[in-house]
C-alpha positions as CSV (number, residue, x, y, z in Angstrom):
1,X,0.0,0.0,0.0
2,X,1.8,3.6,-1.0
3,X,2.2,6.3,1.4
4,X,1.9,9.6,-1.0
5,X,5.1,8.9,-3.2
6,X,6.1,5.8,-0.9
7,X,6.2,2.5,-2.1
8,X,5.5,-0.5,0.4
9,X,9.4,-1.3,-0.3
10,X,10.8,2.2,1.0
11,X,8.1,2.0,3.6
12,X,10.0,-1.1,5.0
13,X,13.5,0.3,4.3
14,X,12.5,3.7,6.0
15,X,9.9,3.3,8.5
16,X,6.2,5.0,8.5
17,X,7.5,8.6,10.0
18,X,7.5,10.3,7.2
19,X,4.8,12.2,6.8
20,X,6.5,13.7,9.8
21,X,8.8,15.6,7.1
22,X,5.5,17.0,5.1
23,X,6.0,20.8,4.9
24,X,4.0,23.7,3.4
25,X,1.7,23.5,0.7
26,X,3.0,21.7,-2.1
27,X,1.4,21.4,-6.0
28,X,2.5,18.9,-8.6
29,X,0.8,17.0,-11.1
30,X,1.4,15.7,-14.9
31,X,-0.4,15.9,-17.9
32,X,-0.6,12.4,-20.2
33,X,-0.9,11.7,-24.3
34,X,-1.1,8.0,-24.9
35,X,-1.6,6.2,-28.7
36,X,-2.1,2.5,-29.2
37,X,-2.7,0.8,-32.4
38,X,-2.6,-2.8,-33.8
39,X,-3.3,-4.3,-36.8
40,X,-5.6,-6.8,-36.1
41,X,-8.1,-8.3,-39.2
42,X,-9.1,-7.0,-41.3
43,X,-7.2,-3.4,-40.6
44,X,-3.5,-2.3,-40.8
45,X,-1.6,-0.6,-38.2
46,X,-2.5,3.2,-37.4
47,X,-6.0,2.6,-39.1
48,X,-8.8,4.8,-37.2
49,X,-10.9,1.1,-36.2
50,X,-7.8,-0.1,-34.5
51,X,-6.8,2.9,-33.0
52,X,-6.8,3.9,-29.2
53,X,-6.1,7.4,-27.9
54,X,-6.2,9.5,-24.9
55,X,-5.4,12.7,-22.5
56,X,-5.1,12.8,-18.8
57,X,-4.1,15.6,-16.6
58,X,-3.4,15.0,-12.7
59,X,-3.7,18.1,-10.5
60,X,-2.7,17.5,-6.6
61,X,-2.0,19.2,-3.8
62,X,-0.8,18.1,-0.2
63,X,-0.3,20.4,2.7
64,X,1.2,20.1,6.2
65,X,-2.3,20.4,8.5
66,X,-3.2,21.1,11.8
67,X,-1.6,18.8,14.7
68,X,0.6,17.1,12.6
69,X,-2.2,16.0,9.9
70,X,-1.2,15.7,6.6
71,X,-3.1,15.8,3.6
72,X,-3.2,15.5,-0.1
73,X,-6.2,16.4,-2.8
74,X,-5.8,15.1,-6.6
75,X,-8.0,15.9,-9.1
76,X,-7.8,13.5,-12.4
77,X,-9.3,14.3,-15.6
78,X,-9.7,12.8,-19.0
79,X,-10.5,13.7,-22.7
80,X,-9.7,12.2,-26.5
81,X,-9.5,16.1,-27.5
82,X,-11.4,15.0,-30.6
83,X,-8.7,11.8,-31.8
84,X,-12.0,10.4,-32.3
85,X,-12.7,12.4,-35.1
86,X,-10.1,11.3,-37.5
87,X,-7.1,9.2,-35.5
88,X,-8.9,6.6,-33.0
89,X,-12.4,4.5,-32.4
90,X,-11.3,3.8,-28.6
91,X,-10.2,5.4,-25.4
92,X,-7.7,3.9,-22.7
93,X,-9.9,4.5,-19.2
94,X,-12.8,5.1,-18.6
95,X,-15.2,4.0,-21.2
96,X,-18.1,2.9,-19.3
97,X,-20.4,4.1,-16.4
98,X,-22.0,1.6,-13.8
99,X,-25.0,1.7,-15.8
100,X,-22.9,-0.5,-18.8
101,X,-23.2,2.9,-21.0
102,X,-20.6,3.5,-23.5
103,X,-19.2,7.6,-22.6
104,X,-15.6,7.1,-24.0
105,X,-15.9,10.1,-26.0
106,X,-16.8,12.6,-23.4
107,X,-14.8,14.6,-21.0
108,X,-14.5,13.1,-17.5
109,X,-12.9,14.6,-13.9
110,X,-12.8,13.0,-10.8
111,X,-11.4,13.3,-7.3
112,X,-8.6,10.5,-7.6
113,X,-6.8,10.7,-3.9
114,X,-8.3,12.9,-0.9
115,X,-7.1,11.6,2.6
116,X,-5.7,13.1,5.7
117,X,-2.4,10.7,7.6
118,X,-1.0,11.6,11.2
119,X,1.9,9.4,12.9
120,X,1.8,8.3,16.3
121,X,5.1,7.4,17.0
122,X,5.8,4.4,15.6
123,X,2.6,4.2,14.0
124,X,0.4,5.8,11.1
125,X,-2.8,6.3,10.2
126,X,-4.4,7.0,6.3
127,X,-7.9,7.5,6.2
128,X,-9.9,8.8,2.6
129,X,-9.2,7.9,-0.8
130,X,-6.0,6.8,-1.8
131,X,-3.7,4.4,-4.1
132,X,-2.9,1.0,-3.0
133,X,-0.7,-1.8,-3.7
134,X,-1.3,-4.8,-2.1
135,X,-1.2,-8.4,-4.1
136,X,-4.9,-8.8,-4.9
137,X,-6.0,-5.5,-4.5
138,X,-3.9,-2.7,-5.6
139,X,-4.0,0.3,-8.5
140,X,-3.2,-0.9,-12.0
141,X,-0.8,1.7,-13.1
142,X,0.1,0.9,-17.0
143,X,-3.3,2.8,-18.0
144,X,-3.3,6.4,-18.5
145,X,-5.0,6.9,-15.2
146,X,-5.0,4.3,-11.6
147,X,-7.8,2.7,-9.7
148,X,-7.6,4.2,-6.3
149,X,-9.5,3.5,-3.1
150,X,-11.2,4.8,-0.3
151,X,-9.9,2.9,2.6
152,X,-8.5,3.2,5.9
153,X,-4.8,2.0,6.4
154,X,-2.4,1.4,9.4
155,X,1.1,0.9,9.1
156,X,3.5,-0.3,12.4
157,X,7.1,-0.3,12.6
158,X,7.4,-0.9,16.4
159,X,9.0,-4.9,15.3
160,X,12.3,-4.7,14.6
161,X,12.9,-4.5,10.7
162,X,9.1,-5.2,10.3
163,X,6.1,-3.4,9.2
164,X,2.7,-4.5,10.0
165,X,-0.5,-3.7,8.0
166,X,-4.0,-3.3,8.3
167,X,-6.8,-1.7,6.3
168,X,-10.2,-1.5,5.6
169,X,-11.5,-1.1,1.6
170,X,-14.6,0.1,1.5
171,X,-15.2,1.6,-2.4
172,X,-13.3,1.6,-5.3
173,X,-13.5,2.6,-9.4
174,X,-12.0,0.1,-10.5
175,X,-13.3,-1.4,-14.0
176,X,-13.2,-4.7,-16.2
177,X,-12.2,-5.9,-19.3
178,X,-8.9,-3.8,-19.3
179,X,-10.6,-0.1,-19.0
180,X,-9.3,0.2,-15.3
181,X,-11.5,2.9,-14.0
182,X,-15.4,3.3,-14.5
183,X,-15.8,6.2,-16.5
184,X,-18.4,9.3,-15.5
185,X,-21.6,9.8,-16.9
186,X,-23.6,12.8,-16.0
187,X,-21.2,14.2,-13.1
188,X,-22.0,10.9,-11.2
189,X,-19.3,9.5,-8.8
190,X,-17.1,6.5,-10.3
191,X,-16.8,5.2,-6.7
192,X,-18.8,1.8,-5.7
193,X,-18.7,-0.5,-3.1
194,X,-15.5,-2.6,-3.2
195,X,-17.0,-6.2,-4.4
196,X,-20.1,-7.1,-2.3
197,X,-19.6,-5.4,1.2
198,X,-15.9,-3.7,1.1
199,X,-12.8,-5.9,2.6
200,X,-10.2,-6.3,5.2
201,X,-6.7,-6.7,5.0
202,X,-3.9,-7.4,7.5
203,X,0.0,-8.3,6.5
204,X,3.3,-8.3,7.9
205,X,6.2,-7.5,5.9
206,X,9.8,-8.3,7.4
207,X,13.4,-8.9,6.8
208,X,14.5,-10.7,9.8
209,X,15.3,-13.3,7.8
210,X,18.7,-13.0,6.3
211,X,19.2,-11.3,2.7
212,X,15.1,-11.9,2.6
213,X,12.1,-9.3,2.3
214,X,9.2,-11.6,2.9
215,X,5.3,-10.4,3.3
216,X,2.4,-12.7,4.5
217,X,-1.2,-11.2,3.2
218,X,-4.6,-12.3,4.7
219,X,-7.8,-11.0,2.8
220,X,-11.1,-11.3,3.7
221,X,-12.9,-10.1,0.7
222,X,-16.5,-9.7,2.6
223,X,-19.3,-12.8,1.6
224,X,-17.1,-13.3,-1.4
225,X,-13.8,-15.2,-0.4
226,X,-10.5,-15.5,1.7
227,X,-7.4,-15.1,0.5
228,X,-3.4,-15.3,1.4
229,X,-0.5,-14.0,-0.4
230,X,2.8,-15.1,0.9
231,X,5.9,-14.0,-1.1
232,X,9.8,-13.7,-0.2
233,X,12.3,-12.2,-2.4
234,X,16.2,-13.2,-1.7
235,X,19.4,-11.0,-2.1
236,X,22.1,-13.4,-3.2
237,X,24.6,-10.6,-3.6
238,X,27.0,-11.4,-0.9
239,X,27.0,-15.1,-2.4
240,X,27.0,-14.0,-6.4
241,X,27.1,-10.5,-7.3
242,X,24.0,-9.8,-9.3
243,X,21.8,-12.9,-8.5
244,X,18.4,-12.4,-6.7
245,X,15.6,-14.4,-6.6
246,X,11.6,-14.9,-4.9
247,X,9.3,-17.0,-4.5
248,X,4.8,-16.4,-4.6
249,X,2.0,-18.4,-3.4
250,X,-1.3,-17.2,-3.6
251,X,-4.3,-19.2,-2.2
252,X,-8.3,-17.6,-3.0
253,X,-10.7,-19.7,-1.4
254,X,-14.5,-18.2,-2.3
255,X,-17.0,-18.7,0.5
256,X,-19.8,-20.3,-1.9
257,X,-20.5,-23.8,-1.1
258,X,-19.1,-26.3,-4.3
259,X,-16.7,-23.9,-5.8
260,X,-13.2,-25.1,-5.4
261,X,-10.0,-22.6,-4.0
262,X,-7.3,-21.2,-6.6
263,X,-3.8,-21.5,-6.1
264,X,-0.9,-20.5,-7.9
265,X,3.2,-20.8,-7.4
266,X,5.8,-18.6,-8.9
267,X,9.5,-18.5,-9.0
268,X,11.8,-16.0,-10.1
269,X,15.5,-15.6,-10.6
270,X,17.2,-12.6,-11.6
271,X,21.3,-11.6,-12.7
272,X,22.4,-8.2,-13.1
273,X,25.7,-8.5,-15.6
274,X,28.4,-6.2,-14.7
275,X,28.0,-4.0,-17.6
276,X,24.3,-3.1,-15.8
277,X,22.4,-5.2,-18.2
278,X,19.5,-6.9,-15.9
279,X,18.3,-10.5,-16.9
280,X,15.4,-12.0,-14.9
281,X,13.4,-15.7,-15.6
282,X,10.3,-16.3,-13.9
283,X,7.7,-19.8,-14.1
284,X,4.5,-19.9,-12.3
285,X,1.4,-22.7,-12.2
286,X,-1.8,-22.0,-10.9
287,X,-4.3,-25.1,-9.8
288,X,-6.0,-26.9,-12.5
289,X,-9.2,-27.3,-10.3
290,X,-9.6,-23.3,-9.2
291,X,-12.6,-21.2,-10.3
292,X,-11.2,-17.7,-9.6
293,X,-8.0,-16.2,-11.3
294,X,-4.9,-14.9,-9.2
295,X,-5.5,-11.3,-10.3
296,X,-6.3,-8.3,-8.9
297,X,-9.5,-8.4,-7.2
298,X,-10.0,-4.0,-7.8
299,X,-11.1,-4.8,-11.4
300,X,-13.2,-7.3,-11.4
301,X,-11.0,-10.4,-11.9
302,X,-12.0,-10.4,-15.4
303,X,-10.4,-10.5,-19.0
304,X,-7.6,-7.7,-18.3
305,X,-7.4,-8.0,-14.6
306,X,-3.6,-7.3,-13.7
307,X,-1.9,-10.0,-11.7
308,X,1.0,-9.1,-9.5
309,X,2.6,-13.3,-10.5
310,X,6.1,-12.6,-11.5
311,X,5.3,-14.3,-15.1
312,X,2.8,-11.4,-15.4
313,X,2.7,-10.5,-19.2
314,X,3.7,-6.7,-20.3
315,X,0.6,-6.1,-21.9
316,X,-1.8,-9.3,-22.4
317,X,-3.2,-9.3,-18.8
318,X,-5.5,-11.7,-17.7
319,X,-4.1,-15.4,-19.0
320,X,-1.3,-15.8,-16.3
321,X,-3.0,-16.1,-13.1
322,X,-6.1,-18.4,-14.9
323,X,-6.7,-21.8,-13.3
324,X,-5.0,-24.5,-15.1
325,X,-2.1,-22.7,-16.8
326,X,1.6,-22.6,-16.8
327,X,3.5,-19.3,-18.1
328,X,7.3,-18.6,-18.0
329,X,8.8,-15.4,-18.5
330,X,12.2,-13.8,-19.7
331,X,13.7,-10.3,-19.6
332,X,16.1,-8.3,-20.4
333,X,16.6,-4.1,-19.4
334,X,19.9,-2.2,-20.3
335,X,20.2,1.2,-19.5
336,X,22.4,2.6,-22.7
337,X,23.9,6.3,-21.7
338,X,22.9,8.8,-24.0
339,X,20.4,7.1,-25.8
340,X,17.5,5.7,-24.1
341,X,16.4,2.8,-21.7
342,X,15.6,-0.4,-23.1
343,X,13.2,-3.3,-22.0
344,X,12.9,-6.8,-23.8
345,X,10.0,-9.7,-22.4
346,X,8.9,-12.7,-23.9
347,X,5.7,-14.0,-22.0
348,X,4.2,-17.8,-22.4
349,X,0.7,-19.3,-21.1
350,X,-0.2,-22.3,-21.9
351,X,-4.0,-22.9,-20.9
352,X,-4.9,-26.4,-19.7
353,X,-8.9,-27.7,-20.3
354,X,-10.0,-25.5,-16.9
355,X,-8.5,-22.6,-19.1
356,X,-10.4,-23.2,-22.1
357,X,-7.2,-24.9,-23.5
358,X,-6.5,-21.2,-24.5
359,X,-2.5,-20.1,-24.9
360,X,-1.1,-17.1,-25.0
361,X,2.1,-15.5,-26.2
362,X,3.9,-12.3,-26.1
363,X,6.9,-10.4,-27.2
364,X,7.4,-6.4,-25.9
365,X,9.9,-4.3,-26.7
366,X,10.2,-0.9,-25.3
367,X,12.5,2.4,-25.6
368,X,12.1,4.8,-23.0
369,X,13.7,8.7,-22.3
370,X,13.4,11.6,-20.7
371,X,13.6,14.4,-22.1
372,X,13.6,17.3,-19.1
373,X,10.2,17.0,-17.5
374,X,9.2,14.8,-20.7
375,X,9.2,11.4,-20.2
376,X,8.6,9.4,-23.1
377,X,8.1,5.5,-24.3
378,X,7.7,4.0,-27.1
379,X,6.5,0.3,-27.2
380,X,6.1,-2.9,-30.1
381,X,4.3,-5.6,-28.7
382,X,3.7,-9.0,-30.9
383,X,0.8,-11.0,-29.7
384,X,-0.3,-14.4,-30.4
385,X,-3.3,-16.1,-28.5
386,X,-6.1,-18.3,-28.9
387,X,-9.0,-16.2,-28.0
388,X,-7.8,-13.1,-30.4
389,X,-8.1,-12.2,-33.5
390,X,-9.4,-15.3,-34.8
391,X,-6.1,-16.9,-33.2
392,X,-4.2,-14.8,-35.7
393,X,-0.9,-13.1,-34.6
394,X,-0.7,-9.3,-34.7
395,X,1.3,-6.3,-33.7
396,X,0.8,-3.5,-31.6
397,X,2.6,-0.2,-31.4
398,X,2.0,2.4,-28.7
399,X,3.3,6.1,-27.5
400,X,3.3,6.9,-24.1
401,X,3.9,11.6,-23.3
402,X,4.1,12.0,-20.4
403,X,5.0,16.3,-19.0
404,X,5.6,15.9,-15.4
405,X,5.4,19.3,-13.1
């Protein structure tokens, strides 16, 4: 779960006091172009009918409050600034309202984040809406706008090199089918109730054990299903320079009578070559008896729903973390000075007869550079799977702009 600009990984390294260092009023905020097209049959790359396109702006502000209270406001809005007249047919976020009704095309703001944190000694407290990132419930972040939350979150570092969490979800806008967030329709809030009747969450995350970070999740997701998450990632520096490696098990066990629990295991190894070139593999296998994917449990644990598996694809979400498949993964990022940074994954499911028998794989390669407050990417992605495109390989190529201030 983040902290403002924390992530749960500097929250360990550094404690929860730091909201204790929150000074003054403070704006910041970035404005987003992203362009996706495929070509897909019966259309060629950067035709309208397979063209996706979008503009997002985020506008936040966080303050130092009264009595130690800190706060932050964000503001998110959205708009294809007419693409869809001549460039696109599709949006990134935010295409439908609860009521199922297509409203792609219009202009959309919402409150993203509004919550107030205070520290009690070793303790804090985050109450309001807010980004999360826990393993089955967290913000998707590779869409031009995130899921967030409103939930209440406690963190604890009174264990020695341990962090205890707890939290309470009681809404979310999250969306299906790979749009992320519910889009607005008539000035109505995007926010619903988080599944049936909200969720609980507890973890620790430690590392007494030597050269380990390990985290132990409990989820009870309420009249729907419990859940653990149990994950430990190993520094094997001191033993060979560069290697790392982790291991995931995930267990979702839903509370109707007759429906059997999901499991998955992943491994992960990883080598960092001296010249900084970073290679990773990863292999994971979920149960061939489960009902409910190993995904994130924010957008509706359907077609597109993230998983946070180590063999997660770049771009084709949704097949890893399906009962009854197997997927390895391979990487590769290099950092070359001067020119740009550079990312390389191959991604393979193979869907057993629980998983519709459906495979699944995908090659992404991506350039990204910054260019002052410009950050831009530019990404090919080859895609082969069962259930597209008449089973038909195709390409996708995407721009991400991204002005940060």
């Amino acid at each position: 779960m983040k902290l403002a600009k924390l992530s749960l990984a500097a929250i360990v390294a550094l404690g929860v006091s730091a909201f204790a260092d929150v000074e003054n009023v403070k704006f910041s905020g970035n404005a987003k172009l992203y362009y996706g097209t495929n070509d897909m049959d019966p259309n060629d790359l950067f035709d309208q009918k397979n063209s996706y396109g979008q503009a997002a702006a985020n506008i936040a502000m966080s303050a130092d409050l009264a009595d130690g209270v800190a706060g932050k406001i964000r503001v998110t809005g959205l708009s294809t600034l007419g693409l869809e007249n001549n460039l696109v047919s599709n949006v990134w976020a935010g295409a439908f309202s609860k009521d199922g009704n297509f409203v792609g095309t219009s202009s959309q703001w919402w409150v993203s984040e509004a919550w107030l944190a205070k520290t009690f000694g070793n303790t804090t407290i985050k109450v309001g809406r807010q980004e999360l990132d826990t393993p089955l419930a967290f913000s998707e972040k590779w869409n031009i706008v995130e899921n967030t939350f409103d939930a209440a979150v406690v963190l604890n570092s009174d264990l020695p090199e341990t962090t205890l969490v707890g939290a309470w979800v009681g809404r979310g806008n999250g969306a299906p089918d790979g749009y992320v967030v519910n889009g607005i329709e008539n000035g109505s809030d995007p926010f619903q109730t988080y599944v049936k009747e909200g969720a609980y969450a507890v973890a620790a995350i430690t590392k007494l054990i030597p050269y380990t970070t390990a985290q132990v999740w409990y989820y009870n997701v309420v009249q729907v299903a419990q859940a653990w998450w149990l994950q430990g990632d190993v520094n094997l520096e001191e033993f060979v320079p560069g290697l790392t490696g982790g291991i995931q098990y995930a267990n979702i066990d839903p509370d109707a009578s007759g429906v059997d629990t999901s499991s998955a295991v992943a491994l992960k190894l990883g080598y960092t070559v001296e010249n900084g070139l970073k290679l990773a593999a990863a292999y994971s296998t979920t149960d061939e008896d489960g009902v409910v994917p190993i995904a994130n449990t924010a957008t509706g644990l359907s077609a597109g729903s993230q998983s946070k598996l180590y063999t997660e694809a770049w771009w084709n979400y949704g097949y890893v973390g399906r009962p009854d498949t197997d997927t390895f993964m391979i990487s590769a990022e290099y950092n070359m000075e001067d020119v740009a940074d550079f990312y390389a994954q191959y991604t393979n499911a193979d869907g057993g007869k629980n998983a519709g028998n459906i495979d699944m794989s995908e090659f992404a390669l991506t350039a990204s550079k910054s260019f002052g407050s410009l950050d831009a990417t530019l990404a090919f992605i080859y895609t082969d799977a069962d259930d597209q495109n008449d089973a038909d390989s195709y390409n996708t190529v995407q721009v991400y702009l991204t002005y940060n201030f």
